[in-house]
VMD Tcl script that draws the C-alpha trace (Angstrom):
set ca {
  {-49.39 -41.07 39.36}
  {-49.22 -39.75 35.95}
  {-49.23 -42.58 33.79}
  {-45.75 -43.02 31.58}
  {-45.51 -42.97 27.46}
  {-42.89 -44.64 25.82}
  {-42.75 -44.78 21.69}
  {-43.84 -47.17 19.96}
  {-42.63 -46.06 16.45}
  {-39.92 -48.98 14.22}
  {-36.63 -47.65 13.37}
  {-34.99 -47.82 10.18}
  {-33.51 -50.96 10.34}
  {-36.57 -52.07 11.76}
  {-38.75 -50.90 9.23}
  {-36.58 -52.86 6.74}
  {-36.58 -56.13 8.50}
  {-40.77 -56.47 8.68}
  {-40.67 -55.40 4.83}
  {-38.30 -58.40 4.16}
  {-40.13 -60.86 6.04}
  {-43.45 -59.59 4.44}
  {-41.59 -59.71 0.95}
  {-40.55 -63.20 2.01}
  {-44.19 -64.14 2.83}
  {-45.63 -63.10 -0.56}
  {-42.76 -64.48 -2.69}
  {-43.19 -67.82 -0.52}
  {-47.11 -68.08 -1.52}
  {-47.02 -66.97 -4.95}
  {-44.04 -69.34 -5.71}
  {-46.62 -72.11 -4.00}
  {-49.22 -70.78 -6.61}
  {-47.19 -70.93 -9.37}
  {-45.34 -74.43 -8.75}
  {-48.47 -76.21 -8.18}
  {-50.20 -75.51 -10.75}
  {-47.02 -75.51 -13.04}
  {-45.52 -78.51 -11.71}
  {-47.18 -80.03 -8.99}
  {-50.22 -80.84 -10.68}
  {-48.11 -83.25 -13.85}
  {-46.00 -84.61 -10.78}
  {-49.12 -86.09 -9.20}
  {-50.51 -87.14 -12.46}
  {-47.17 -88.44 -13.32}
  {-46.80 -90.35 -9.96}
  {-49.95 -92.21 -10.28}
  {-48.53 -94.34 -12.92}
  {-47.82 -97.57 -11.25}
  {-44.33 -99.40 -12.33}
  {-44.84 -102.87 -14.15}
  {-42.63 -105.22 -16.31}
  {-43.00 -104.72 -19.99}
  {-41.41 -107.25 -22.89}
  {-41.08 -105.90 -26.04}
  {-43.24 -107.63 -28.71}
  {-42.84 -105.78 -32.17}
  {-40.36 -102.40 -33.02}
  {-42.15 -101.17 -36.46}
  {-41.01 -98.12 -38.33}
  {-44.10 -96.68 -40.86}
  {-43.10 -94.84 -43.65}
  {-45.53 -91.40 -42.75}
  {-43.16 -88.91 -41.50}
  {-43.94 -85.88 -38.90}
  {-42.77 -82.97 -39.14}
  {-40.66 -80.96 -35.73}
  {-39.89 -77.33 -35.17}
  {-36.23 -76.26 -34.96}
  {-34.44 -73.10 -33.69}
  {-31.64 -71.67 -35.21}
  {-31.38 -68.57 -33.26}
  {-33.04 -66.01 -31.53}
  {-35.24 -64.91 -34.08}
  {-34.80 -67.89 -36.64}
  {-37.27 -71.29 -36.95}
  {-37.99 -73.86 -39.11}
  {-39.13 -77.57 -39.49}
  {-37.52 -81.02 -40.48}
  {-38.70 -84.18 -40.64}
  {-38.20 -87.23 -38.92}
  {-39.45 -91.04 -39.37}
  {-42.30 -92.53 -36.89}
  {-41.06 -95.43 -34.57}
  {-43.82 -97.63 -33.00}
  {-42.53 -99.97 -30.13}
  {-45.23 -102.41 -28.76}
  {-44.36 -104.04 -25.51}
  {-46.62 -106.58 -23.03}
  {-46.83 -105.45 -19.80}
  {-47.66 -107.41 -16.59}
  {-50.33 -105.01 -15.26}
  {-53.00 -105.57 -17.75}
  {-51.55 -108.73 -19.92}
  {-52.16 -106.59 -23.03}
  {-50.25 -105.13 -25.70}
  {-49.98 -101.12 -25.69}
  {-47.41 -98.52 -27.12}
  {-44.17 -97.48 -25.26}
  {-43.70 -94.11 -25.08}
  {-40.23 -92.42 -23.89}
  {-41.98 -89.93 -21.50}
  {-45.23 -87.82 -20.95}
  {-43.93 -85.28 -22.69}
  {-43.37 -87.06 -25.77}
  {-46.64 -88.65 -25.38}
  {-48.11 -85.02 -25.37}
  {-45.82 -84.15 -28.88}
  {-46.66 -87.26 -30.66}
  {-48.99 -89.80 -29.38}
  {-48.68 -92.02 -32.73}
  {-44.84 -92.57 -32.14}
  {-43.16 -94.14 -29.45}
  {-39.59 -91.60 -29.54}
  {-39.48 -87.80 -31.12}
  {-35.88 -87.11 -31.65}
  {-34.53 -83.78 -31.06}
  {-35.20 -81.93 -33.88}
  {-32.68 -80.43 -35.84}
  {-32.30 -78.92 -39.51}
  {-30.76 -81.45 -41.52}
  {-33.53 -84.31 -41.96}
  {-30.97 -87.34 -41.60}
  {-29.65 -86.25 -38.54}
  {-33.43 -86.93 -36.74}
  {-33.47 -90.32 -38.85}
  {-30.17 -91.47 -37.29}
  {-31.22 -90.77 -34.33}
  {-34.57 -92.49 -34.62}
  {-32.69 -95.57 -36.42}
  {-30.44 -95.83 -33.33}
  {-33.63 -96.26 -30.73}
  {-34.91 -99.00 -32.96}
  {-31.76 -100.55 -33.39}
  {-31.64 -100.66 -29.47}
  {-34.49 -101.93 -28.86}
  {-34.42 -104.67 -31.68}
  {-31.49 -106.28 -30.14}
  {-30.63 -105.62 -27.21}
  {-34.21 -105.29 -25.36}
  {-36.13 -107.69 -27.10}
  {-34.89 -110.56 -24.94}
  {-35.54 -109.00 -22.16}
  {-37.48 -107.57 -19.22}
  {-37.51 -103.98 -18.20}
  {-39.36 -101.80 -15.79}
  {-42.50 -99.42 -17.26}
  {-44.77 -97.55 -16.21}
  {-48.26 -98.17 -17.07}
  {-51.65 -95.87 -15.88}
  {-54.88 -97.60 -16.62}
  {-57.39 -95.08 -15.69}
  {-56.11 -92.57 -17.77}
  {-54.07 -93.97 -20.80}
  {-54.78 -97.62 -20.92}
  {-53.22 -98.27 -24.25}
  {-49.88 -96.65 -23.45}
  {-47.12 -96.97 -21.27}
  {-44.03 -94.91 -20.18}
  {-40.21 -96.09 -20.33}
  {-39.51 -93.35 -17.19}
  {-41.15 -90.62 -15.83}
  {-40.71 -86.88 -16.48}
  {-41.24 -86.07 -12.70}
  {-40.21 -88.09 -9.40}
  {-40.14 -87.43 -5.75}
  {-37.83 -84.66 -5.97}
  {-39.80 -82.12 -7.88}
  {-42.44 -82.83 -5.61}
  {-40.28 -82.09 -2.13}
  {-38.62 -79.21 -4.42}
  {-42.14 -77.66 -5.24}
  {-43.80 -77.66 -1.59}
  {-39.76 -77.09 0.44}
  {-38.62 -74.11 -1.08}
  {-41.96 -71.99 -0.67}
  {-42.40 -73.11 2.34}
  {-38.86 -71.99 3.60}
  {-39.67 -68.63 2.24}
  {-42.96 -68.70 3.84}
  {-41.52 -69.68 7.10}
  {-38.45 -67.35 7.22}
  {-40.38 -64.29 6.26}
  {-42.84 -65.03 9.24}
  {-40.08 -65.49 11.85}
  {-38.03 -62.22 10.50}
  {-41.44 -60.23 11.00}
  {-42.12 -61.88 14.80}
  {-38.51 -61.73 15.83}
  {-38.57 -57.97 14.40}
  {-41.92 -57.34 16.61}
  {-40.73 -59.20 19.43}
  {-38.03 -57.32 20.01}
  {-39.18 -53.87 19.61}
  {-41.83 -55.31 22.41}
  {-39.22 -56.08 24.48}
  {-37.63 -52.54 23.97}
  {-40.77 -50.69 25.09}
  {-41.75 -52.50 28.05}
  {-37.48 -51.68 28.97}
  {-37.95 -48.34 28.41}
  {-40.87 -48.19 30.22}
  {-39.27 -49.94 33.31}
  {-36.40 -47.38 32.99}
  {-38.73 -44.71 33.13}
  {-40.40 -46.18 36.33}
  {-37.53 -46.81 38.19}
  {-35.90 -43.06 37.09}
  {-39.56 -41.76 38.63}
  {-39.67 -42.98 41.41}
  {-36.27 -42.36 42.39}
  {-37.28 -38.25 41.37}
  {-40.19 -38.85 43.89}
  {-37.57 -40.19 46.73}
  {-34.82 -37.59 46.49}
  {-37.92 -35.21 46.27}
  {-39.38 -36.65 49.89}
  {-35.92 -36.80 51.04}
  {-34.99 -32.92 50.56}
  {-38.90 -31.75 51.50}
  {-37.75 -33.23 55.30}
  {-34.51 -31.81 55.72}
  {-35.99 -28.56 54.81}
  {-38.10 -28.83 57.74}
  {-36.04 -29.94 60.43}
  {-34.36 -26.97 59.28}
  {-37.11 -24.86 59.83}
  {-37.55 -26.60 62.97}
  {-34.25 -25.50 64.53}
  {-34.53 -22.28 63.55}
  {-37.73 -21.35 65.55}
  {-36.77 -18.94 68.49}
  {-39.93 -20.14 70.16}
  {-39.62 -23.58 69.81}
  {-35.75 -23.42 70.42}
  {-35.17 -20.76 74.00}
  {-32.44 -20.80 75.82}
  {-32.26 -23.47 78.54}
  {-30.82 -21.08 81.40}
  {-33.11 -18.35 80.91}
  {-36.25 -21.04 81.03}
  {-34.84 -22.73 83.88}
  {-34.34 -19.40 85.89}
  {-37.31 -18.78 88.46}
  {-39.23 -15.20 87.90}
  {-39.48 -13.13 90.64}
  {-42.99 -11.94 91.41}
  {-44.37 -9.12 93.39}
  {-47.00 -9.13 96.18}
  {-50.54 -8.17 95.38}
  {-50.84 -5.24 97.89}
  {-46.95 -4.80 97.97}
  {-46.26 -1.06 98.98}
  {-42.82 0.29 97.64}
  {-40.65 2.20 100.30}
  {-38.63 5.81 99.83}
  {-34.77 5.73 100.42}
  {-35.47 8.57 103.12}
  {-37.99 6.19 104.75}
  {-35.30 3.30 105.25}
  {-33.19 5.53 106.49}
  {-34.84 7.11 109.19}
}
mol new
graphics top color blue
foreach p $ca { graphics top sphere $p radius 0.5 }
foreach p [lrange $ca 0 end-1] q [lrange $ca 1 end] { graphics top cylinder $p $q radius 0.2 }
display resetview
């Protein structure tokens, strides 16, 4: 039996659905790439900072100034000043007195000062805001106890008033990729799948419409010869002429004249 080709070739759409999925793949890893070393890595960092109870002991305000970039537009910068605010606090991890710090990335612009206002143009606007913060702290959270976050291993003379990053920029930096990752992969399988299941139909199909060639095939090849059959005149004679007896002559039979018979 001749053995039966079907095509295995994607169409159009097809075509387009495995280059989505693969497109989906790639964007799905690189985004992994590029959030965990972006923002994975500080999260972790961030989240090894174990929470303790700080109590303020001393809000000082030096009289060195530092200086902060500001933008004015698109293609226009400058600096300002602003005054240097030093909170101490006591916290319960460590029974030792270290410099509060609003975030880690306030730590990073100014490890000296304890809050760096947003900077704008006119100087006294950052000192307001800077005389605010101490303000705050010097009466309303010197008396009492509030939640910090201290790390000794890696700044052991500083502690943070929150975090920068929580939970949720972790789950956001491994879900997202990974729904891209998985989605492209089940477009592409689903896509592959079914053109699977398409060939091994069409095969079938092609099966079932040879073999049913091959029966009507047999099926006309023997009525041809049963026709042929009944045709035959020496298969076929006629039954009263075969079932007549032949007459026979004798062996030394000796025919006899009219004239003879009559005489």
């Amino acid at each position: 039996m001749a053995k039966i080709r079907v095509s295995y070739e994607y169409s159009e759409a097809e075509d387009k659905s495995i280059r989505l999925g693969l497109f989906l793949i790639a964007c799905g890893i690189l985004s992994l790439f590029i959030l965990g070393f972006c923002w994975l890595s500080p999260t972790l960092q961030s989240l090894q900072s174990k929470p303790a109870n700080c109590t303020v002991v001393s809000v000082l305000r030096p009289e060195e100034m530092f200086e902060c970039v500001f933008t004015c537009g698109a293609d226009c910068k400058g600096t300002s000043l602003y005054p240097c605010l030093q909170i101490f606090v006591n916290n319960s991890e460590s029974n030792s007195v270290a410099l509060l710090h609003f975030d880690e990335q306030q730590l990073v612009l100014n490890p000296k000062c304890s809050y760096v206002p947003p900077c704008e143009r006119d100087n006294q606007k950052n000192r307001d805001s800077v005389l605010w913060w101490e303000d705050y702290f010097s009466r309303e959270v010197s008396t009492q106890a509030f939640t910090c976050f201290f790390n000794q291993q890696r700044r052991p003379d500083d502690v943070l008033w929150r975090r920068s990053h929580d939970t949720s920029v972790l789950l956001h930096c491994v879900l997202w990729p990974m729904v891209s990752l998985l989605l492209g992969t089940l477009i592409v399988l689903l896509t592959v799948c079914a053109r699977s299941l398409a060939v091994r139909a069409e095969a079938l199909q092609k099966r079932k419409f040879s073999y049913e060639v091959c029966q009507d095939l047999s099926a006309s090849g023997s009525s041809e010869r049963r026709g042929h059959k009944a045709e035959d005149p020496l298969t076929n004679s006629d039954p009263e002429t075969s079932s007549s007896p032949t007459r026979t002559l004798p062996l030394f039979a000796v025919p006899v004249r009219r004239r003879d018979r009559e005489h």
